[in-house]
N, C-alpha and C positions, 0 to 999 in steps of 0.2 A: 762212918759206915758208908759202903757205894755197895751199887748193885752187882749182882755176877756178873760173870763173863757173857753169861747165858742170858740172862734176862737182857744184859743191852744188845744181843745180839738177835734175841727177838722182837724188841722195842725198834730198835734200829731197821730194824727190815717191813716192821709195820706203817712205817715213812719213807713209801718209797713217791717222792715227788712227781716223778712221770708217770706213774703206776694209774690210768683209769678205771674209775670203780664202778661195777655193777650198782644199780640200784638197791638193791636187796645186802649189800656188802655195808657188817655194824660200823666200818668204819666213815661212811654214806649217808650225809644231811641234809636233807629235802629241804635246803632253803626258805621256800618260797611256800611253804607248810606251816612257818614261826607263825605265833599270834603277829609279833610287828614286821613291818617290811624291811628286809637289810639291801636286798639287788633293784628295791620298786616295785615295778608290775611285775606277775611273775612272766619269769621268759619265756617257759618251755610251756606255762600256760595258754602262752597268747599264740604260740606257733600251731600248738595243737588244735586251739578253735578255730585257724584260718585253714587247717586242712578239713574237719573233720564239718564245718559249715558250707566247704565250697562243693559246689554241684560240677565244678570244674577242676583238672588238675592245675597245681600251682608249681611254682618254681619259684625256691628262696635261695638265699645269700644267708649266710648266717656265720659270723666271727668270734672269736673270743679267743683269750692267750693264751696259750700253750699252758696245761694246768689251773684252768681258772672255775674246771668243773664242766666244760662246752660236751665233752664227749661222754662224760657221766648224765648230764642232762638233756643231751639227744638219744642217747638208751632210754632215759626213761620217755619221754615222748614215743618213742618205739612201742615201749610197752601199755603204755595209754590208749596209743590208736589203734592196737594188736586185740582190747576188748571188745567184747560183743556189744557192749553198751554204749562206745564207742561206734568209731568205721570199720572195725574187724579188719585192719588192713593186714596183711603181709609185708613184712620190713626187710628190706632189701639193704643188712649195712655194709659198705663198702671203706674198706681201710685203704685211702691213696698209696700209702708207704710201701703195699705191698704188690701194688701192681703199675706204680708212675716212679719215674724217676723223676724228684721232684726237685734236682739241680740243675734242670734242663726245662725248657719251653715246654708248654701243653698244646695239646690240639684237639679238633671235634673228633678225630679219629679214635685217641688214647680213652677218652672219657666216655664215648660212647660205647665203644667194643665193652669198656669195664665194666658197663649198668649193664648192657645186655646179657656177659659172660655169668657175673654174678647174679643177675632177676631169673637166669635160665634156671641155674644152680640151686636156688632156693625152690623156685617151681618143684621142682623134679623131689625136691627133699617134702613138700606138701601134699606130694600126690605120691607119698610111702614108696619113690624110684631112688636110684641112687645116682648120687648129682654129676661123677663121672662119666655120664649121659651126656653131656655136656660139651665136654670137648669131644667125643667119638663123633656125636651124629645131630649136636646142637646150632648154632645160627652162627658162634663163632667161628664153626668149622666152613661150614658153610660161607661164611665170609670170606675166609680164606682161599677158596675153588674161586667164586667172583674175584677176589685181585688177583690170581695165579691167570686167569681168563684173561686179565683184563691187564695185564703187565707179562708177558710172558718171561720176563727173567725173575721175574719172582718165583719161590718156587726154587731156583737154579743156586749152583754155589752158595757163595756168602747170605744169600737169602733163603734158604732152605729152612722150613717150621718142619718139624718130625708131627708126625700124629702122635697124640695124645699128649701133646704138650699145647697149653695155655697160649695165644695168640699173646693177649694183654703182656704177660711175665715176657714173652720175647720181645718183644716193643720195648717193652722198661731198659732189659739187659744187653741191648744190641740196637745201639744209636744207626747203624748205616741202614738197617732194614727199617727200624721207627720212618729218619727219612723218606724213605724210597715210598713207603704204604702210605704217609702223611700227604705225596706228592700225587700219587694215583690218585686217593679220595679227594682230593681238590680238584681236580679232573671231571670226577665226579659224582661231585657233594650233593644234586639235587638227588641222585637215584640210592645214594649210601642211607640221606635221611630218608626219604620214602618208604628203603627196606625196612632198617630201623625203626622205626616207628610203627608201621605192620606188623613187627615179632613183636614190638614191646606190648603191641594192643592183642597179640595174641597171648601171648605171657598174664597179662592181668586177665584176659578171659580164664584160663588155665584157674588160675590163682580164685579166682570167684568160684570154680566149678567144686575147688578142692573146699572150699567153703569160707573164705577170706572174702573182704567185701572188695580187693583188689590189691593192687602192688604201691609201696610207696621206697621209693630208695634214698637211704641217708647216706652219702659219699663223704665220710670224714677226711680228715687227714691233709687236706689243700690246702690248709693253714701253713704249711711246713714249706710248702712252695718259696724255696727263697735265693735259688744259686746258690753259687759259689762267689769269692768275694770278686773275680774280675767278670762272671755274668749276674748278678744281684738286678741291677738295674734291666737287663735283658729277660731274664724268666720273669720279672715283676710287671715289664709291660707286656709278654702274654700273655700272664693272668688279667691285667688289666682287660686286653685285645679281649681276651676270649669271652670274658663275661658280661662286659658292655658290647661290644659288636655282635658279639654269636649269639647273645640268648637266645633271639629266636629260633636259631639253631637249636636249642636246649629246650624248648617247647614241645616236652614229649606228651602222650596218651597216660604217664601216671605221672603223681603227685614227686615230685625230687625234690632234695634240700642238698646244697650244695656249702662246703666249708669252704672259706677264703680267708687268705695273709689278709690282716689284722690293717695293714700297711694299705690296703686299695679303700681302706674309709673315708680316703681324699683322693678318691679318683672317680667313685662308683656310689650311685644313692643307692639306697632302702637296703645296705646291708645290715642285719638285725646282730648287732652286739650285746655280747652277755656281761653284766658290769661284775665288780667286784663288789665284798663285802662292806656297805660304806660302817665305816669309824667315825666317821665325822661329818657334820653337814658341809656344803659348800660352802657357808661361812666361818666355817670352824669350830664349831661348836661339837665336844663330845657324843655320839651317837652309841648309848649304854647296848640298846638290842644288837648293833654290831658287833660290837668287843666281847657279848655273853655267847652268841653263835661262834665267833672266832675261838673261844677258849671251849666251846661243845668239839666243833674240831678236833684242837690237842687231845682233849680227855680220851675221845675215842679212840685215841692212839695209845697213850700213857696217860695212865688211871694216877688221881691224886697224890697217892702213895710214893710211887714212881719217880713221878715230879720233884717232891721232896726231897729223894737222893738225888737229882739231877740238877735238881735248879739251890737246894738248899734250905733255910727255914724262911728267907722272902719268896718265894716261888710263886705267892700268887700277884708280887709286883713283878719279879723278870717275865712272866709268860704273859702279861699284860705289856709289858715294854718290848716284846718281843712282837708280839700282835704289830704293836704300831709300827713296829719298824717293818712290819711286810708293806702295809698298807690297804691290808685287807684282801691281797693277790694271796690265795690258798696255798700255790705251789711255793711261792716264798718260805711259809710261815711253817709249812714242812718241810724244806731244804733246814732253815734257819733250827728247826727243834730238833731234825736229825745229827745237824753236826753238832748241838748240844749233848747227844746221848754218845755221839761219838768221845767229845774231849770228857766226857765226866769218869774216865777209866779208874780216878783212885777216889773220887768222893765229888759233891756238889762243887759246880763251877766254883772258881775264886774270882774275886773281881774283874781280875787281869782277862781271866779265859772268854769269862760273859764279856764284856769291853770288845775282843779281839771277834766275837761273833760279826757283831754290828760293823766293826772297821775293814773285816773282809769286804763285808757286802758295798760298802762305798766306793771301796776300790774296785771292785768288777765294775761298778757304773760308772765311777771316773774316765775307765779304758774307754768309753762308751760313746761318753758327752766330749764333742769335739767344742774348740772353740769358737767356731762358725756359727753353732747352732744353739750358743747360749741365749744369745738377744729375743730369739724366739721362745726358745723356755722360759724367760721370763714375763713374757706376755702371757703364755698359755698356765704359768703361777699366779698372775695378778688374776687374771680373767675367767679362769677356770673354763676355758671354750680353746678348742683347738683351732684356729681360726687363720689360714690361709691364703695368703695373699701373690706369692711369687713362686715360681718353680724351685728354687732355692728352698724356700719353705716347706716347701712338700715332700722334698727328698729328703729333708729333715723330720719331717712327720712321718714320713715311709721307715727312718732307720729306726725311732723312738720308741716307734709303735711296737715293730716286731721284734724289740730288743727289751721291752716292758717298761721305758724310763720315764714313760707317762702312763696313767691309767684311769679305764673309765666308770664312772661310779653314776645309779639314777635315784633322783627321789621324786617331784614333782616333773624335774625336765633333766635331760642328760647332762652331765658336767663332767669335765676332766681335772688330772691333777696329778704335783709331778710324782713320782718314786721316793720314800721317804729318803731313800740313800742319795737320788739324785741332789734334795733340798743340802744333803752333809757336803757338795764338792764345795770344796772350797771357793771357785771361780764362779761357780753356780753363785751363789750365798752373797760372794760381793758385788755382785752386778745386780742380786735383787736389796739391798741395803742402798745402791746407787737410785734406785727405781723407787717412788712412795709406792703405796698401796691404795686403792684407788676408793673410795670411798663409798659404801657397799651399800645400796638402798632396797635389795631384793629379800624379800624371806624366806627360807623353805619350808612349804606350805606341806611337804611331805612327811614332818616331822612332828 
């Protein structure tokens, strides 16, 4: 017996891996809500009581993989602070992807124009206007008169912005004029920020009056910040540039949280990283509350039943073997259950198909893992610490990170660890067999 056409075709679409989930969406597991701890402390916990305790605005860093739940658990922190019981804040969320080109270098200009464009935006939608308000006769238009003033070929030909069109979107879609504007505001940056910061504190007044206790903006999406493959190294040091040298720069009148590549955790302190689902402690030992949230997961997708024509009459060992092969990375464990529903077209996997899941996935990390950067994975396998010593190393850390081949998990204190698929490369494997194991005196006192 296999399922219909229909049923996989809506099982299948309920695993969509890149798909971010609302809070309130059944497919949507408040971690950090379990009786036992599977990520630690909770994350979005601890971000929430450093906003919602400070008398001052703050400015964070906050990372986490592509799929690992970062943007599902910044909504919900949204809607935490968004309570009366709570800071009643007003959330200002910004999607980088939609207004940065995020193949190309950033600057004070691109990010700031965006907070201001969208905090306007929101404003105008709290005080019952409507937010095409905005661009007609908002602060970003308005910015645009001051650099036409203040560059007179701006404004002219190839630089020409129509009204009622989005300053930000132009920037993104039109490298010569991003240029050209990025060059004026460095010129000058003390009166760009000054303005700035005056609308934004006029913006949160706004936002207080509509009866919000003020503005906070979440800027997702900088994660993805990553070039192309001959600028990687170039957009990655001006993410670095921007958010270590400029923060001050970034020191506005509201509360901001700012998403960063995964990859500047070795360039930039106090970035707050969101771990994965731990399986196992850092000594290796089974971690049951992980592997039962990891299969709450699946079920939310594909109920019992389901499973059984997809997986077969073992199904509740392959969706456990399936688990461990993510490594407790959520986006994995739904790539990996989708292309199950994919191959189960005439009935439950056969050995062969379930087998060929797992050996996909080794070979994507094989392309991955160069042989330069094994000696160091196998340090960062014994030691469970990503742990840095040479420029060499770091570029190594920077590719690993944003490529998932190591991952980070907390119980007592942070600890890393590699990709189950990375531990299957072959080359991986003999070089840790080369290397003992170091003799492990620590406990996790988390468990």
């Amino acid at each position: 017996m296999s399922l219909s056409f229909q049923q996989r075709k809506r099982l299948y679409n309920l695993c969509q891996p890149d798909q971010p989930l609302d809070p309130g969406d059944p497919r949507n597991i408040d971690f950090d809500s379990l009786p036992d701890s599977v990520r630690g402390a909770s994350w979005m916990g601890t971000l929430a009581a450093e906003i919602e305790l400070s008398d001052q605005p703050v400015c964070m860093l906050v990372a986490g993989l592509p799929g690992s739940g970062k943007s599902t658990e910044l909504r919900r922190l949204a809607r935490r602070i968004a309570a009366s019981e709570s800071a009643g804040l007003l959330s200002v969320y910004i999607d980088a992807d939609k207004l940065l080109d995020l193949t190309s270098r950033i600057d004070v200009v691109d990010i700031v124009a965006a907070i201001l464009y969208e905090s306007e935006r929101a404003v105008l939608v709290a005080e019952g206007k409507d937010p095409a308000q905005a661009l007609q006769e908002g602060y970003v238009r308005r910015l645009w008169h001051w650099l036409t003033a203040t560059d007179v070929e701006l404004g002219k030909g190839d630089f020409t912005v129509a009204a009622g069109v989005a300053l930000s979107v132009e920037l993104k879609s039109r490298p010569s004029l991003r240029q050209r504007v990025r060059a004026v505001v460095s010129s000058h940056l003390t009166q760009f920020l000054t303005d700035a910061r005056t609308e934004l504190k006029r913006l949160d007044e706004r936002a207080a009056v509509a009866g919000h206790g003020g503005l906070i903006v979440i800027f997702d999406s900088l994660e993805k910040l990553r070039g192309t493959t001959s600028s990687w190294n170039d957009v990655l040091d001006s993410a670095e540039i921007f958010f270590r040298t400029n923060m001050p720069n970034l020191e506005l009148p509201v509360h901001v949280l700012f998403t960063v590549p995964t990859a500047l955790l070795t360039r930039i302190n106090n970035i707050r990283l969101l771990p994965m689902l731990k399986l196992k402690t850092r000594e290796g030992v089974p971690y049951e509350s992980g592997m039962a949230a990891a299969r709450e997961l699946v079920t939310r997708r594909v109920d019992a039943a389901a499973l059984v024509e997809i997986f077969g009459e073992d199904a509740t060992w392959r969706v456990d073997e399936m688990i461990r092969w993510s490594g407790g990375y959520p986006r994995e464990l739904i790539r990996l259950l989708r292309a199950a529903i994919r191959d189960s077209e005439t009935g439950p996997l056969s050995p062969e198909s379930f087998t060929r899941l797992f050996a996909g996935l080794v070979e994507t990390y094989r392309f991955l893992v160069t042989k330069d950067v094994i000696p160091w994975l196998v340090t960062v396998a014994r030691t469970h610490f990503m742990t840095v010593e040479r420029d060499d190393q770091r570029f190594a850390a920077d590719r690993m990170l944003q490529n998932n081949a190591i991952l980070y998990y907390a119980n007592a204190q942070g600890w890393h660890d590699l990709h189950p698929a990375v531990y299957e490369n072959p080359d991986v494997r003999a070089a840790l067999d080369a290397v003992p194991p170091p003799v492990e005196g620590a406990t996790d006192d988390a468990v």
